[in-house]
N, C-alpha and C positions, 0 to 999 in steps of 0.2 A: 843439323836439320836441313831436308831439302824440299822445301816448301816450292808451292805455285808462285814461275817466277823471284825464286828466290826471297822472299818480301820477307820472309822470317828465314835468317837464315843460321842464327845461332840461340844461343837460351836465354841472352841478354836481350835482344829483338822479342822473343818468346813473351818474357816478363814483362817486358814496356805493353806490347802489343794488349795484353791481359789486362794490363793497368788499363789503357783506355776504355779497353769494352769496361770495366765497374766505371772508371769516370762519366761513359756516354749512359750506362744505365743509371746510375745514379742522378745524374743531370735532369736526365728526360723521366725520372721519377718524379723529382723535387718542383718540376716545370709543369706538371702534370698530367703525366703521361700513362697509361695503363699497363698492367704488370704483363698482360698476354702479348701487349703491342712490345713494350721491353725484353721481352724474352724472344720473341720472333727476330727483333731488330739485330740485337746480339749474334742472335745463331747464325743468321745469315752472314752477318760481317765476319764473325769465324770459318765460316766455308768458303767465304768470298776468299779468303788469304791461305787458303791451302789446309785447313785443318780436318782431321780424317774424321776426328766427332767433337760434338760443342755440347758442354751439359750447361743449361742456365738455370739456377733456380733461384727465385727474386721472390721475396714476400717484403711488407710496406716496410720492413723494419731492417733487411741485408738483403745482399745479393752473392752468391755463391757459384763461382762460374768456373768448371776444370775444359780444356782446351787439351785434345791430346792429336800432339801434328804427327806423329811416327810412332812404330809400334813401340812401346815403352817409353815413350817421350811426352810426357804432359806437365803441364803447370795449371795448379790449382789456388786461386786466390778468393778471397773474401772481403766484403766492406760492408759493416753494418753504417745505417745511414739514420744520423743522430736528429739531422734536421730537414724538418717539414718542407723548407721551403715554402713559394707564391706559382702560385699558376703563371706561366708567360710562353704564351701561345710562338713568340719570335723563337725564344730559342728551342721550345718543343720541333718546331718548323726544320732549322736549320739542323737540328739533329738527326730529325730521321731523313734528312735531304740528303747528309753527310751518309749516312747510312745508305740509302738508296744507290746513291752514286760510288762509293766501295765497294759494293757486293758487283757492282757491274764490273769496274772498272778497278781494279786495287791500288793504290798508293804507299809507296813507302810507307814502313813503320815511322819513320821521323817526321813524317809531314803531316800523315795520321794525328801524330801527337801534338804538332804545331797548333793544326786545323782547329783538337778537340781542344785545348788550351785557348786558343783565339775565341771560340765560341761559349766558353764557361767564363771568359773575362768579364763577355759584355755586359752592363746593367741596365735596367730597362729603366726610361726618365721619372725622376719621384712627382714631377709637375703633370704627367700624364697620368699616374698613378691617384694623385691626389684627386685631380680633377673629377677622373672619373669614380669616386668614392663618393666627392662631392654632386655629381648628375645621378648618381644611383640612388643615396641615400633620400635626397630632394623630390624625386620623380616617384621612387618607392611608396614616401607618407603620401604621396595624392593618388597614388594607385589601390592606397589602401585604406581610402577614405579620409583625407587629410584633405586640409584648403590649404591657401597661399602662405595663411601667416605659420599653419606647422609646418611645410615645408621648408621655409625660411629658418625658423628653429633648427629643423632637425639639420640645414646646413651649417649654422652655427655651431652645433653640437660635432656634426662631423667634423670640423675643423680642429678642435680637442683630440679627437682617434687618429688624426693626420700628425696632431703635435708629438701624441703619445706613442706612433709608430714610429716615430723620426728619431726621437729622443729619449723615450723612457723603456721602449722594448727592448734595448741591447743589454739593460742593468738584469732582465729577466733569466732566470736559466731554463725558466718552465714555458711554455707557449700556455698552460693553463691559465695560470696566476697571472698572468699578462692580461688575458683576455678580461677576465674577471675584474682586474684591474681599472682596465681602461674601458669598459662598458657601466662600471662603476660610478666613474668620475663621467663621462660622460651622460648617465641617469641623472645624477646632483644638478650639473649645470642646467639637463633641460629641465628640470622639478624648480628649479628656482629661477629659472624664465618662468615659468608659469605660476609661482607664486606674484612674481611681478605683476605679470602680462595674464590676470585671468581667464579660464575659458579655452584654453589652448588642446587641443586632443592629443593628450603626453600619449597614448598606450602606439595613435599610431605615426608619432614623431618617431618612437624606441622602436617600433616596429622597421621603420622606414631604415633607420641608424641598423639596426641589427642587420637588413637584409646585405649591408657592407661586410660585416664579421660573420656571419654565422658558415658553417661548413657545409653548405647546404649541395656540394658538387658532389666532395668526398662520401658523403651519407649517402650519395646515387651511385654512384662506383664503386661503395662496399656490397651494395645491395646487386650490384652488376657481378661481382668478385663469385658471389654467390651462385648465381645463376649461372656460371661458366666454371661451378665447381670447384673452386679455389679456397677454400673454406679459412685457411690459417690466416691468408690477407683478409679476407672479407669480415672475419671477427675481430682483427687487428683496428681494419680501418672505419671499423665500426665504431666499436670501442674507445675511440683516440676521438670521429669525428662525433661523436654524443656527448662525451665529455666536455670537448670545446664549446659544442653549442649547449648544452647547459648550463657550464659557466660562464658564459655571456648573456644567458636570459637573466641567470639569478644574479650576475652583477648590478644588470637596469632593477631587477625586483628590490633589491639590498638598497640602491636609493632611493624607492617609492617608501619603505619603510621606514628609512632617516626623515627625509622630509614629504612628509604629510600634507600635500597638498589637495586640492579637487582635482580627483581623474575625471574629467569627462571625457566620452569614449562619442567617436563619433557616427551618426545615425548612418546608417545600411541603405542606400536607395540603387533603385535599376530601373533607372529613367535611360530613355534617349543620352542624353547628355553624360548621366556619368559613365555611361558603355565605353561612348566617345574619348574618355579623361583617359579611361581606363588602358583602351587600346595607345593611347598616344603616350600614357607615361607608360607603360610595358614595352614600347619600342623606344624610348629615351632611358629608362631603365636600364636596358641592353646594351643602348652605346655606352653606359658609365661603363657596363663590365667588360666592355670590348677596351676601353682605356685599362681599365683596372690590370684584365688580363692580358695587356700589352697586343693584342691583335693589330697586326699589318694595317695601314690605311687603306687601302685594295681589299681588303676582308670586310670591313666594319658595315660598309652597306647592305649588304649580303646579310651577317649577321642581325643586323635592327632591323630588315624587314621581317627577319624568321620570327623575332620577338614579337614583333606583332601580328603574326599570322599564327604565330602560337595561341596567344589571349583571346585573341577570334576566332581558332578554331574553338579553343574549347568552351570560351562564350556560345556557340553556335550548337554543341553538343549538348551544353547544361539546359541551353532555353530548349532542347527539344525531349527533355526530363532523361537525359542520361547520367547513369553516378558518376560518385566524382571519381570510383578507381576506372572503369570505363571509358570516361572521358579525357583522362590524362592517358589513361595507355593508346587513345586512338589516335590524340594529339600528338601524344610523343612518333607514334610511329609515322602518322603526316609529316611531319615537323625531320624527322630522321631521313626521311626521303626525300626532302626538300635539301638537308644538307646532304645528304649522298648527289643528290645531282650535281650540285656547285661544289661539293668539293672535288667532283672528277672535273669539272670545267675548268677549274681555277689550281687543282693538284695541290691541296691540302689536305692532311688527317678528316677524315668525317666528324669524326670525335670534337673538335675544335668548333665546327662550323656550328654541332649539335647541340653541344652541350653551352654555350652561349645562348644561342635562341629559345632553350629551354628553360632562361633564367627565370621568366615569368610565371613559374610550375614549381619556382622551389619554395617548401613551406615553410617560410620563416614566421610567417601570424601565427602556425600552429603552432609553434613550437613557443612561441615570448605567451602566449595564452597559457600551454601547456605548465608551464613556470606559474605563472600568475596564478592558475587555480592550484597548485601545490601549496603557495603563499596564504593563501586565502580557503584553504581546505575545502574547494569547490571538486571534488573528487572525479562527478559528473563529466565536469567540463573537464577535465585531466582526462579522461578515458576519451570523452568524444575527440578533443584533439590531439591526442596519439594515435589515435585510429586513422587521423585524417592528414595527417603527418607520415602515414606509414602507409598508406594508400596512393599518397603523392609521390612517395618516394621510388617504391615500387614500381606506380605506372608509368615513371620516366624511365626507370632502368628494363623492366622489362620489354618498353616502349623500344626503348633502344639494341637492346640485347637481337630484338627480332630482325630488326633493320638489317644489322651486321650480320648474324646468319644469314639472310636472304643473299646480303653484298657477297658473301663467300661461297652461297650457293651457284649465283649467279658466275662468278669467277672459276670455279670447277667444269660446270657446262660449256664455260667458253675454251677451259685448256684440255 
C-alpha cells in the first residue's frame, strides 16, 4: 500500500488504523456523541491518511466501517457496541480534537493508537460525579416545587444511587434491571423518611431524584435521529431511552405501593419569589450536570448561565400565553444560538454547550406523573402528560435540529 506520506504503508498498519477509527467511534458514541457527528469524524480521519473512499455506517447498536486505500485493497471491520456508557463532555472533547488535528496534519499509525489508547484510559473523578448528582438531584426538588426539608431528603436518597452506582451496578448485566433496581430502593428509603418525618412532598423528592437517572438527553437525540432521517438509530435509541426511563418511574411507583404512606404533593404557585427559586435552582441544576457530565472548568460558566436563560426564556414566553410546544422550540433555538456562539469562542462541539443548558426542558415531572397515573388508572393524566412529555421533547430537538442547519448553512456561504 502507498498511502499519503506513507502513514499506512502495509495491511498490518491497514488493520491497526481501522481498529482505531471503531475504537474513536465507539468512544465518542458511549461519551455521547452523535451518530452524524461520528460518521463525519471518521470519514474525515480516513481521507486525512490517504484513503481513496471511507464507508461509515454507525447505528446506536454497531459500527461498520470498510476503508478501501488502493484499487482492490480494503479492509472492512465491524464492532457492535454492548455498552451505553455516561455522557463525559472531556473525553467527547479530546476526541474530536484528536480528530480535528489528524485530518490536518496526520500522524503515525502507532502514535494514533498510543494517543487513542491514552484517551480511552482516562476516567472521569467519581467525587465529581457524585457531587454533581448530589446539586442536581437537591436543586431539582426546589425547582419543582419542593422546600428545604425535600431537598435534603431527596439528597439523602441520592446518596443511596451514588452507593448503588459504585457498588451494586457491576453485579447487573442489564442497565434495565439496574435502573429499576436502584430507583426502587431509593423510593423505600425516601417513603420511610416520610413515614418518620411527616408532610414531606415524596412525588417531588422522586421527581428531583429521577431528573439524575432518567434518559432524558438520549430521548432528545432519538427524536434528533429522526429529524435528520436516520430512522434505525432513532427507533433504536428510542426504544432503549423509554424503556429506561420507565423503569425508573415504576421502580419510585413499586415503593409508593409497598409502603403506604401520605403523598402530599406540593402546591403550584407563580409568585415573584418562586420565579426567583426557580431560575436560581435551573442554573444550580445545570452545574450538577456540568459535574455529572464531567464538563471542563472553563465551560461550566458558560453552561449555568444558558440554564438559566433557558428557564427564563421560556418563563418569558409562557407568561406571554405561548404553548408549551412553541415555547420550548423558540427556547431551544435561543438557547442553541447562544451555544453556537460560545462554542465558536471557546472551540467546543455546540452540541455540548446545548444540550447542558437545555437541561432545565427536560421532562422528567412528565414522565414520573406519566407512571403515576398508569399506577393509579388516572388515564387522563397519562395522556395529558405524554403529550407534554413529547412536546418537550421534540421542541428541544427540533429547537436544535434548526440551529445546526442554519450553522451549516451558514458554513457553505462562507466556503
Amino acid at each position: 500500500m502507498d498511502t499519503q506520506k506513507n502513514y499506512i504503508a502495509n495491511q498490518q498498519d491497514a488493520d491497526i488504523f481501522v481498529r482505531q477509527l471503531l475504537n474513536i467511534g465507539e468512544a465518542m458514541y458511549q461519551s455521547g456523541g452523535e451518530i452524524s457527528r461520528i460518521e463525519n469524524s471518521l470519514h474525515r480521519l480516513g481521507k486525512a491518511y490517504g484513503a481513496l473512499h471511507v464507508n461509515v455506517y454507525a447505528i446506536t447498536s454497531s459500527i461498520l466501517i470498510t476503508v478501501e486505500f488502493a484499487e482492490n485493497e480494503s479492509v472492512t471491520q465491524n464492532r457492535r457496541i454492548t455498552c451505553r456508557g455516561s455522557f463525559d463532555c472531556v473525553k467527547m472533547e479530546k476526541l474530536n480534537q484528536l480528530c480535528r488535528d489528524c485530518a490536518v496534519c496526520p500522524i503515525p499509525v502507532s502514535q494514533l493508537r498510543g494517543q487513542v489508547l491514552y484517551i480511552l484510559a482516562e476516567k472521569p473523578g467519581l467525587r465529581k460525579f457524585y457531587l454533581g448528582q448530589l446539586i442536581a438531584a437537591t436543586t431539582f426538588t426546589l425547582f419543582f416545587g419542593g422546600n428545604c426539608a425535600d431537598a435534603l431528603v431527596a439528597g439523602i436518597a441520592v446518596l443511596v444511587i451514588c452507593m448503588m452506582q459504585k457498588w451494586v451496578h457491576p453485579v447487573f448485566s442489564t442497565e434495565l434491571f439496574f435502573n429499576v433496581t436502584c430507583s426502587f430502593l431509593t423510593g423505600i428509603v425516601v417513603n420511610l423518611i416520610n413515614l418518620v418525618v411527616p408532610g414531606l412532598h415524596v412525588n417531588q423528592i422522586l421527581i428531583g431524584d429521577i431528573m439524575v437517572l432518567i434518559p432524558g438527553i438520549p430521548i432528545t437525540n432519538s427524536i434528533r435521529y429522526i429529524l435528520s432521517g436516520d430512522l434505525i438509530s432513532s427507533f433504536e435509541k428510542l426504544m432503549d431511552s423509554l424503556m429506561q426511563a420507565f423503569g425508573i418511574a415504576a421502580g419510585f411507583m413499586l415503593s409508593l405501593l409497598l409502603v403506604k404512606g401520605n403523598i402530599v404533593d406540593a402546591a403550584v404557585s407563580h409568585g415573584a419569589l418562586e420565579r426567583m427559586i426557580q431560575l436560581t435552582a435551573a442554573a444550580l441544576g445545570t452545574l450538577g450536570f456540568c459535574l455529572i457530565f464531567n464538563l471542563r472548568k472553563k465551560y461550566i460558566a458558560v453552561s449555568t448561565v444558558g440554564g438559566f436563560l433557558c428557564w427564563g426564556i421560556f418563563l418569558l414566553f409562557q407568561g406571554q400565553g405561548w404553548s408549551i410546544f412553541v415555547s420550548t422550540l423558540v427556547t431551544a433555538v435561543l438557547v442553541g444560538m447562544y451555544g453556537e456562539l460560545f462554542a465558536y469562542l471557546l472551540k467546543v462541539p455546540t452540541t455540548i454547550l446545548f444540550t447542558l443548558a437545555c437541561v432545565p426542558l427536560i421532562p422528567g415531572k412528565n414522565l414520573y406523573y406519566s407512571v403515576l397515573a398508569i399506577i393509579s388508572s388516572d388515564w387522563t393524566a397519562f395522556k395529558n402528560n405524554i403529550v407534554l412529555l413529547i412536546l418537550y421533547a421534540v421542541g428541544i430537538a427540533l429547537g436544535l435540529a434548526m440551529v445546526v442547519e442554519l450553522e451549516q448553512i451558514i458554513k457553505k456561504g462562507r466556503g
